[in-house]
C-alpha positions in Angstrom: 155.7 230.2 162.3 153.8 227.4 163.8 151.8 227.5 161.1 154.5 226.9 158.6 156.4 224.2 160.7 152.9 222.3 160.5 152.3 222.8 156.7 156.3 221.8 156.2 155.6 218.2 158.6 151.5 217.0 156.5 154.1 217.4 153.6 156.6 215.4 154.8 154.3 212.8 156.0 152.3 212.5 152.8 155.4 212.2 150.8 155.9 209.3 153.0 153.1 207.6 153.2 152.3 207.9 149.5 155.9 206.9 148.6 155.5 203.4 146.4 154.4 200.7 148.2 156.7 197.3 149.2 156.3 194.7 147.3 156.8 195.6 144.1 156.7 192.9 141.8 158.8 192.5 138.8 160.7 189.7 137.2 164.0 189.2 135.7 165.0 186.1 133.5 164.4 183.0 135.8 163.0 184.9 139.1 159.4 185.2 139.9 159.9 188.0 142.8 157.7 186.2 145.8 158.3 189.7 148.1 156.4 189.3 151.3 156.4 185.6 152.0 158.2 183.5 154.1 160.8 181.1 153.3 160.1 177.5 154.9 162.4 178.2 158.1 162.3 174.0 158.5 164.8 173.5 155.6 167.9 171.4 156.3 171.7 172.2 155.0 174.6 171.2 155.7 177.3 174.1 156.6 181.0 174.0 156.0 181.8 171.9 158.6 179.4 168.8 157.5 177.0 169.6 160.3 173.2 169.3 159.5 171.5 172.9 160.0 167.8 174.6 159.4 167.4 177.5 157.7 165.8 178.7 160.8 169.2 179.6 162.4 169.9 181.9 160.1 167.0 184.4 159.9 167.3 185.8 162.8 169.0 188.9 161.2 168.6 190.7 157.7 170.1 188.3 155.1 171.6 188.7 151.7 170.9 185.1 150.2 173.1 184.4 147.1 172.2 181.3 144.7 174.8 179.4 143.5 177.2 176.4 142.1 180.4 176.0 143.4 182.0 174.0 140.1 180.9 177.5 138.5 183.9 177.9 136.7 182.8 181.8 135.4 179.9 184.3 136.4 179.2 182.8 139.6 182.5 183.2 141.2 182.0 186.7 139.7 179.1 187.1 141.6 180.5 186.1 144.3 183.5 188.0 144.4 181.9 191.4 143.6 179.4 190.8 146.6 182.6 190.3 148.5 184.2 193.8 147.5 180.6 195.7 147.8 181.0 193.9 151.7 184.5 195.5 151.8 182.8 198.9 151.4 180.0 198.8 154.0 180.2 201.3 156.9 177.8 198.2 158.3 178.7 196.1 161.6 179.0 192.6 159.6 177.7 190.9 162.9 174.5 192.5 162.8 173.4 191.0 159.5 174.1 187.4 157.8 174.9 186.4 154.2 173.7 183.3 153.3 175.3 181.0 149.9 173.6 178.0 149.1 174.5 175.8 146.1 171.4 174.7 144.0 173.7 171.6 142.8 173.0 168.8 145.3 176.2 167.2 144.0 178.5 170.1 145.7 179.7 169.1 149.3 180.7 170.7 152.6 184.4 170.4 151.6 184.0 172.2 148.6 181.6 175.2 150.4 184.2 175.2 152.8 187.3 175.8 150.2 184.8 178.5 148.7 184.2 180.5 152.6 187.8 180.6 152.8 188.4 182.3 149.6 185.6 184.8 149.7 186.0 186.1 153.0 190.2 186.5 152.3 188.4 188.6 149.1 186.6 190.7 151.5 190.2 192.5 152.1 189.1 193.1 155.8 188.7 191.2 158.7 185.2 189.7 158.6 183.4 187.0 161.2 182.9 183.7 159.7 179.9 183.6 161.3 177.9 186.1 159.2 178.8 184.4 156.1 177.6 181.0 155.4 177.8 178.5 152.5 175.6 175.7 152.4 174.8 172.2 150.6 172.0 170.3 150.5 170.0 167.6 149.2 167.7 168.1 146.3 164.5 168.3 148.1 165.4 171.1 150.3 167.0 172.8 147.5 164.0 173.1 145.4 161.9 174.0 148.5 164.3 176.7 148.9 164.7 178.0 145.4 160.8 177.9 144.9 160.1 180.1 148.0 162.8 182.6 146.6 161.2 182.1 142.9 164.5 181.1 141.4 164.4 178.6 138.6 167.5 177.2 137.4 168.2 174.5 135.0 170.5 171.8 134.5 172.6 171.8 131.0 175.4 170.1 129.4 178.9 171.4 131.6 177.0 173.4 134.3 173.6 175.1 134.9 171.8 178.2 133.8 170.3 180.4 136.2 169.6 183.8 137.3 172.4 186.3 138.9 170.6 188.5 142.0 171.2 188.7 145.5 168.1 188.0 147.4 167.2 190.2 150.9 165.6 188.6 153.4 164.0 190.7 156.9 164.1 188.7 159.9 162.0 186.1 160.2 163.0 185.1 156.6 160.3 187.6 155.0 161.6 188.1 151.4 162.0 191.8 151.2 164.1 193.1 147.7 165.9 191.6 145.1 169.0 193.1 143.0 170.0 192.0 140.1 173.4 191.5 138.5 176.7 189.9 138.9 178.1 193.7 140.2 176.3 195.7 143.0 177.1 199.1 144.0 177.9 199.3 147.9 175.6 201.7 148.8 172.3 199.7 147.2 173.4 196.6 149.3 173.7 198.9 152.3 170.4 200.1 151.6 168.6 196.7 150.9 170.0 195.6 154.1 168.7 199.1 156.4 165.6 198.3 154.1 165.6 194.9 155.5 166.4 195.6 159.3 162.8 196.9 159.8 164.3 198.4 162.8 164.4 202.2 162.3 163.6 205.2 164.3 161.3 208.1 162.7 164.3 210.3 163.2 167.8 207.8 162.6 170.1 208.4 159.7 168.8 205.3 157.8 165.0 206.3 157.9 166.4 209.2 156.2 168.4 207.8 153.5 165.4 205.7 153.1 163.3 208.8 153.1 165.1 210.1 150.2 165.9 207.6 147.7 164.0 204.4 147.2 164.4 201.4 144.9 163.4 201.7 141.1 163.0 198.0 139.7 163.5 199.7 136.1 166.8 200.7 137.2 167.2 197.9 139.5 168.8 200.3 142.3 168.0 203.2 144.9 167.1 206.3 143.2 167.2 209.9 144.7 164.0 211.7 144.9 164.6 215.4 145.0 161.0 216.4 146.1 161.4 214.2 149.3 164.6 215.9 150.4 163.2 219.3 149.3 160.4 218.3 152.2 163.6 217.2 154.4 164.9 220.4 153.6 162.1 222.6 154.7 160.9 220.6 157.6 164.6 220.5 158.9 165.2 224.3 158.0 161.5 225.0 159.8 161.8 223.0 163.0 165.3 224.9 163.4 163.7 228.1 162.8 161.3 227.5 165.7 163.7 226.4 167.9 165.7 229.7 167.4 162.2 231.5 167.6 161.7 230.3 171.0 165.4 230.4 172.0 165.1 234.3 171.4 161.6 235.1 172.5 162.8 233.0 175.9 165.8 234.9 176.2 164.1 238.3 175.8 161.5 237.2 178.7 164.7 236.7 180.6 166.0 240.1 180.2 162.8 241.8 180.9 162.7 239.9 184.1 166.4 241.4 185.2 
């Protein structure tokens, strides 16, 4: 029995450790995926209210980073709103993680991010803190520092600007750590890309385990499940609770004997 509970726990560990390795790179139409670096955390914005703020304050705590502008009269208010209905759907304490939207047009203002905030949270359906949802402005410099550390090229044309749709994670520290692309996203991959982001889990929580058992596919561009990883939950799960009841028994006949 030992022996089997062993065998069951080198398989879930190599599973594990050979599971595909961060960092994947691939690339979608105007992204360059720059996984594993650091976003300059000096960069200066300005918030909704017209106050001057680094990029610093706001990687303290897994981010979703959306790149926008806010005259975008079509797909980016799309974006925008389905990342607001995937928010509604997170079983996710909104103040433990931050979403960041920063307009790549340094023509947009404060007043006009601020209008935008207003309209996305109210989207949300729920009550939501203002605090973990951001939109910024900015000058040009800072924008392209920005957009360059993310790998997001965007280009000015004639009524508006074309660009790549993708939600960008950030871990804390402002470590780029997944992209998903799209103008929809399914609730559970944002969720995912955010435990994915936390870097805060216990060998044993409920996250390590979804993580265990699905993982993201950049063909696919969201988390797959892998059936031979929760086959090797399965069977470690079904022989640590074996064991237990083993010892359980063999205790309680000792116990017996005794009276």
């Amino acid at each position: 029995m030992t022996a089997y509970l062993s065998s069951a726990l080198s398989l879930v560990l190599t599973i594990l450790l050979s599971g595909a390795a961060a960092g994947q790179y691939t690339q979608s139409f105007g992204i360059d995926e720059k996984i594993g670096q650091t976003v300059p955390p000096d960069l200066v914005f300005f918030d909704e209210a017209g106050e001057k703020v680094s990029l610093r304050q706001f990687t303290d705590k897994p981010a979703i980073i959306s790149l926008v502008y806010y005259s975008c009269g079509s797909r980016c208010p799309l974006l925008l709103g389905n990342l607001a209905q995937a928010l509604s759907s997170l079983n996710l304490n909104p103040a433990a993680y931050r979403i960041i939207t920063v307009s790549f047009d340094d023509r947009d203002t404060p007043a006009l991010a601020s209008e935008m905030k207003r309209n996305y949270i109210k989207a949300i359906g729920k009550p939501f803190p203002g605090s973990s949802w951001r939109f910024l402005t900015g000058d040009s410099e800072n924008i392209k520092r920005f957009t360059d550390a993310l790998g997001f090229s965007f280009r000015k044309e004639p009524g508006g600007f074309s660009h790549p749709r993708a939600l960008i994670f950030l871990f804390p520290g402002g470590v780029v750590g997944r992209y998903l692309y799209g103008m929809s996203f399914l609730p559970f991959d944002v969720q995912m890309s955010l435990h994915e982001s936390s870097g805060k889990r216990s060998f044993f929580s409920a996250d390590r385990l979804a993580l265990f058992c699905y993982s993201y596919d950049p063909e696919e561009n969201r988390y797959v499940f892998h059936l031979a990883r929760s086959l090797a939950v399965f069977f470690f799960l079904l022989g640590v609770t074996s064991i237990a009841l083993y010892w359980v028994a063999r205790r309680k006949e000792g116990i017996d004997e005794d009276c």
